[in-house]
N, C-alpha and C positions, 0 to 999 in steps of 0.2 A: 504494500500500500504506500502511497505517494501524496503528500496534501504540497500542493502550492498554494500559496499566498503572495498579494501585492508585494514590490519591492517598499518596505520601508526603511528607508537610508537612513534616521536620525538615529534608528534601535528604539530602547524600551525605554516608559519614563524614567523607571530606576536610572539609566543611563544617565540622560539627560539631568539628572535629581545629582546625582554625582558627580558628573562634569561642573558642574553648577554651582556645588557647593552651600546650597541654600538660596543660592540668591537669584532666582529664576525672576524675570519680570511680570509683575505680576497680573498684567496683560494677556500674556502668553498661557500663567495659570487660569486666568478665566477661558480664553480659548480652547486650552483642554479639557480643564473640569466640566465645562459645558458638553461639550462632545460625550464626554463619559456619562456622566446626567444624565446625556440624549440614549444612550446605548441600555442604561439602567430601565429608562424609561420604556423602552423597548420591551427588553427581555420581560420586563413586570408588566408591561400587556397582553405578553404571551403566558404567562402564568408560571416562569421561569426565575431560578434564585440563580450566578453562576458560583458562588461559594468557596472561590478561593479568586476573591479579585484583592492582587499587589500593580504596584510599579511596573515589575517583571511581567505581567500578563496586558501590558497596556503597550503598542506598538507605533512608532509615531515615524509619516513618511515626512517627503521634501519638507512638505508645506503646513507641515505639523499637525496633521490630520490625525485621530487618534483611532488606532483599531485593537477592539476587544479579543484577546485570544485565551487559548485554553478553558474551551468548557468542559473538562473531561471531568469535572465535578459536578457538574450544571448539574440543577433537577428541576419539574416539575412540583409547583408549591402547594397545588391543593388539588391534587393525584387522590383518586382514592386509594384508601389503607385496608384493603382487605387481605387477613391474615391468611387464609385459606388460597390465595394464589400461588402461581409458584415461579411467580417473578422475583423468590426472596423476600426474607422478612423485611418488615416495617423500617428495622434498621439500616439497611443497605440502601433503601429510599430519601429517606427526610431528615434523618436524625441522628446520624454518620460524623463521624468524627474528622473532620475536611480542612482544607484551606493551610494556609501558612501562620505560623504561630503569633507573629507579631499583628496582624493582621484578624484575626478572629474574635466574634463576637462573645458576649460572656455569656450566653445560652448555648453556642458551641462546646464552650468550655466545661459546663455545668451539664452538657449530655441530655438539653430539653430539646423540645421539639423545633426544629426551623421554618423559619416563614425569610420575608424578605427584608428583615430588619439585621441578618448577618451581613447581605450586600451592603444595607445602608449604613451600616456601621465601618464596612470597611471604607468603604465609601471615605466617612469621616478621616481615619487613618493615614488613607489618601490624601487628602487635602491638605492636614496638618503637617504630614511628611514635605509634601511642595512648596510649605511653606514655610517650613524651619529647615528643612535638611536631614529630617531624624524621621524614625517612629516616634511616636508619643508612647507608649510601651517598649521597653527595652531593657531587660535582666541581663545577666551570668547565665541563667539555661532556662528551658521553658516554663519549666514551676515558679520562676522568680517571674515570669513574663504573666502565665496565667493569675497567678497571685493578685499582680498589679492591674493585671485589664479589670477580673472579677470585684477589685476594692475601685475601679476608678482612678487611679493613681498616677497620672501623665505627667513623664518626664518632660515637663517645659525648660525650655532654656534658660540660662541665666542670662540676665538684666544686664548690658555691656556700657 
């Protein structure tokens, strides 16, 4: 199997977030986060979460166009859950253990059930990352990370 996609020369936002340094214009950030919004706005009319959206999974070409990849997590958010099929349990569907650590919502974390409040959260992540430079969660290893999403605990920057 073979998948092509558009040539996007800029790379991934992560890229760009690093090359950058933090100090992306903040122009540019509405330009993207709009796009991605748009993309959000998408998938959640089709009834779809993608559940592990980072940096990495955000592809930007020439003209800084943003395209959403990696839905190998994507699900369907209000699928029915009948236990009796044999598409797999409940769990393997909605309530799967997904996405990138920094990045994840605290009902991920806590093992509840997911709706589209894991995208919109990462969402948020996203944002915050564009526009300091960082996660807004960020440990020594993921329990120090889960810990701090679960209490709320966002590594804001210091005051310069």
């Amino acid at each position: 199997m073979y998948f092509v996609f558009e040539c996007c020369n800029k790379g991934s936002l992560d890229e760009l977030i690093r090359e950058a340094k933090g100090d992306i214009p903040h122009q540019l950030i509405k330009i993207i986060f709009a796009q991605f919004v748009n993309s959000l706005e998408y998938l959640q009319g089709h009834g779809m979460m993608h559940r592990d959206l980072k940096p990495q999974n955000m592809m930007l070409d020439d003209n800084y166009n943003m395209k959403l990849i990696d839905f190998g997590d994507a699900r369907k958010v209000f699928e029915e859950l009948d236990d009796d099929d044999d598409d797999g349990p409940p769990a393997e569907r909605r309530d799967t253990f997904v996405g990138t650590v920094n990045y994840q919502s605290p009902e991920v974390i806590k093992g509840e059930t997911q709706g589209y409040g894991v995208d919109i959260w990462a969402a948020g992540c996203i944002l915050f990352k564009l526009f300091v430079g960082k996660v807004p969660f960020k440990g020594t290893n993921p329990m120090v990370v889960y810990k701090d999403i679960k209490e709320r605990k966002i590594g804001w920057p210091e005051e310069s």
